[in-house]
Wavefront OBJ file of the C-alpha trace (Angstrom):
o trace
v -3.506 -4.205 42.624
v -5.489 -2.036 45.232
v -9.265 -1.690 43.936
v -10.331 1.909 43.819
v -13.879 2.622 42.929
v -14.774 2.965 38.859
v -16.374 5.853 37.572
v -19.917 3.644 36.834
v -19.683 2.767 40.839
v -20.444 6.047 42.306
v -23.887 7.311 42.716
v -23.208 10.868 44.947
v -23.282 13.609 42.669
v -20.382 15.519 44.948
v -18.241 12.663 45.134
v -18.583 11.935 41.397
v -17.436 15.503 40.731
v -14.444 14.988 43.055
v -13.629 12.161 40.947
v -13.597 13.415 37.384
v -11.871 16.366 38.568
v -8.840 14.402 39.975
v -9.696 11.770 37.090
v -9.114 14.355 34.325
v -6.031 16.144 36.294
v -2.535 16.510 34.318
v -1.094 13.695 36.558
v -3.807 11.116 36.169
v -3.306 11.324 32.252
v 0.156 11.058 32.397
v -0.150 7.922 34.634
v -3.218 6.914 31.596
v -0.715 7.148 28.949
v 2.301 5.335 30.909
v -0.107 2.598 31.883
v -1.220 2.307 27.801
v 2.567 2.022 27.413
v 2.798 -0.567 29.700
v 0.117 -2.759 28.555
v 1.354 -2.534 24.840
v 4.958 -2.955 25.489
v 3.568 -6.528 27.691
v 1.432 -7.355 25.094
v 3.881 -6.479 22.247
v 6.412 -9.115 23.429
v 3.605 -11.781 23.832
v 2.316 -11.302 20.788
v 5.954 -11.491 19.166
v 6.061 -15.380 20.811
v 2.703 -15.922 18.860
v 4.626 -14.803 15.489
v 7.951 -15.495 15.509
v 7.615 -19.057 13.089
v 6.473 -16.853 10.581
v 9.605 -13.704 11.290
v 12.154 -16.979 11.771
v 10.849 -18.023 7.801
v 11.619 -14.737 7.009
v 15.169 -14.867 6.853
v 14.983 -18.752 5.118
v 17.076 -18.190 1.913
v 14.277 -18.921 -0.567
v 14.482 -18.523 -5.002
v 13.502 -15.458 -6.548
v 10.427 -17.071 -7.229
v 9.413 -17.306 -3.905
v 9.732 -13.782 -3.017
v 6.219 -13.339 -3.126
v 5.444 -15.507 -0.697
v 8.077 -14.039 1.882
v 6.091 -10.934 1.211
v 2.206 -12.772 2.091
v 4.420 -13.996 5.115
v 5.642 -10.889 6.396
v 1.943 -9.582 5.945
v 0.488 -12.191 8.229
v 2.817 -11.750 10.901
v 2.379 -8.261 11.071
v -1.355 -8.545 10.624
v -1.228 -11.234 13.482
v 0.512 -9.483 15.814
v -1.351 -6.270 15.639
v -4.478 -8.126 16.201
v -3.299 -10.172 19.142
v -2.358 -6.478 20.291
v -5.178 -4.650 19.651
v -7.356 -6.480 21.732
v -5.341 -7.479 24.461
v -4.331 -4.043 25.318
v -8.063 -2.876 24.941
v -9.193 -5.517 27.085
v -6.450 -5.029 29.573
v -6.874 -0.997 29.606
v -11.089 -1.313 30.642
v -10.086 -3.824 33.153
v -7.153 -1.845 34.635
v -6.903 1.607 33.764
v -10.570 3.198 32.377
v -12.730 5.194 35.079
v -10.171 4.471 37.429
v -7.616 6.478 39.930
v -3.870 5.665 39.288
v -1.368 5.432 41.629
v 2.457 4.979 40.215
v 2.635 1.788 42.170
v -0.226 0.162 40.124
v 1.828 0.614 36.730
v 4.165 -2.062 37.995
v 1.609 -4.477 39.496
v -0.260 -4.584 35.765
v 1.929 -6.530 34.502
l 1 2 3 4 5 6 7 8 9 10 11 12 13 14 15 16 17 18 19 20 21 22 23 24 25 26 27 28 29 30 31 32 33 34 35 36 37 38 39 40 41 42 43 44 45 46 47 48 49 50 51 52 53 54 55 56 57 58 59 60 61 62 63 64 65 66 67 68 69 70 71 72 73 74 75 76 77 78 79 80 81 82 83 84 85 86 87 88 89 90 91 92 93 94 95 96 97 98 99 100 101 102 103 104 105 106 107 108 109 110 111
């Protein structure tokens, strides 16, 4: 991915300006938001390989008895994968994306 300078790396009060006005231009948050897309959908499917035991006992044909407990499994994986999420795309977003200038190119070489 080409390195452009972060926000925190310029010092020049003209070129800083220059920045956040191209930074906060329609096209740059467009190119934000498809990037957060990115990141999630990655993430999203990696996170599903984390959780799938508990989806695959899911569909196990269990008594009525144990209905409860499909429920307390369905509640882990979700919780599970929406933590592996959550900080993965944060993470990924502040090392790729925040107080940075997008190019459409980049969105395919994050992932």
């Amino acid at each position: 991915m080409q390195q452009t300078k972060r926000l925190d790396d310029i010092d020049n009060e003209l070129e800083r300006a220059v920045f956040l006005a191209r930074y906060q231009s329609w096209r740059q948050r467009r190119l934000r938001w498809y990037a957060t897309l990115l990141i999630a959908a990655k993430h999203g499917l990696r996170g599903l390989l984390y959780v799938w035991p508990l989806v695959i006992l899911l569909f196990v044909d269990l008594p009525g008895a144990w209905d409860i407990l499909r429920l307390v499994l369905i509640g882990l994986a979700i919780a599970a994968w929406f933590r592996f999420i959550y900080g993965s795309v944060r993470d990924d977003y502040a090392r790729f994306v925040d107080g940075r200038l997008l190019e459409r190119t980049a969105l395919t070489q994050m992932l």
